[in-house]
LUMKOL-288884 format. One record per residue (C-alpha): x, y, z; residue in three letters. Coordinates in steps of 0.2 Angstrom, whole numbers, padded with zeros to 4 digits, always signed. Layout:
# LUMKOL-288884
XYZAla
...
END
This chain:
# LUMKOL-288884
-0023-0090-0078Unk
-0006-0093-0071Unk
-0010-0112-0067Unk
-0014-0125-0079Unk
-0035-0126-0083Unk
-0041-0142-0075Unk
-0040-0151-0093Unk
-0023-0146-0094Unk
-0023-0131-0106Unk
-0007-0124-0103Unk
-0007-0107-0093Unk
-0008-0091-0102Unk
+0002-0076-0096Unk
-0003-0057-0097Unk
+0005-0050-0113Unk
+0007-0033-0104Unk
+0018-0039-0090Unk
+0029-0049-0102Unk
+0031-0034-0112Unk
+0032-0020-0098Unk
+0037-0031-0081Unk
+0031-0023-0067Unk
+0022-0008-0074Unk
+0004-0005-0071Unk
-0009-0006-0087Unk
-0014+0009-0095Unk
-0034+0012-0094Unk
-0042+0006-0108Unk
-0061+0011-0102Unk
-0071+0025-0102Unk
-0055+0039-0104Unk
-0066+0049-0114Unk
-0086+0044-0107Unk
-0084+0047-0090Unk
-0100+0055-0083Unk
-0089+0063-0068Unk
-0071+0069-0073Unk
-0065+0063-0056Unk
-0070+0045-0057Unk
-0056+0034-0061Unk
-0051+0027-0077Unk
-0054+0007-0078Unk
-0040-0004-0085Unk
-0050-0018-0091Unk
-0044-0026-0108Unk
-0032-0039-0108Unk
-0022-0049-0119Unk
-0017-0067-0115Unk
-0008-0076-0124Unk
-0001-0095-0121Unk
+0020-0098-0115Unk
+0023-0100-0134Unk
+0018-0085-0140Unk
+0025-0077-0124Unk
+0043-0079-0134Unk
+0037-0068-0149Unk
+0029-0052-0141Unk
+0039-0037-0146Unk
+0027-0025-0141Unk
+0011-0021-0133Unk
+0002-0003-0132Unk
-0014+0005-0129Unk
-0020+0020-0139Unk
-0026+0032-0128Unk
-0028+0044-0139Unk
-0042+0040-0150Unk
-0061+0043-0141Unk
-0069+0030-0157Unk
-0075+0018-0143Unk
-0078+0018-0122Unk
-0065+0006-0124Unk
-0047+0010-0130Unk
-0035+0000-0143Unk
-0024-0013-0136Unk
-0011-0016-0149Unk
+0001-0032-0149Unk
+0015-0034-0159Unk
+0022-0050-0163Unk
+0039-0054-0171Unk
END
């Protein structure tokens, strides 16, 4: 995702890490459905967004906290 696509579509870039450099994504599966409480939590919904909209992220969140889904909310704001 960080290279140009082959019919050069510009790269997209993690809103996550433009938001939060260098901290690791919060889980966003199965917080709530695990079938073993010692099984890990799965980080595995991403945001992407092109260079120009890189500029305009003011935030980025997961909501952990409500169990309406296996997977959790990932929340962008953009200004």
């Amino acid at each position: 995702m960080l290279a140009p696509f082959a019919d050069g579509t510009p790269p997209l870039c993690d809103a996550w890490q433009v938001a939060h450099p260098g901290a690791p994504h919060p889980a966003t599966f199965c917080i709530y459905q695990k079938t073993d409480p010692r099984d890990p939590e799965l980080h595995c919904d991403f945001v992407f967004v092109s260079d120009e909209l890189r500029r305009s992220i003011l935030d980025i969140r997961v909501d952990q906290q409500t169990q309406a889904s296996d997977h959790q909310p990932v929340i962008v704001t953009f200004g």
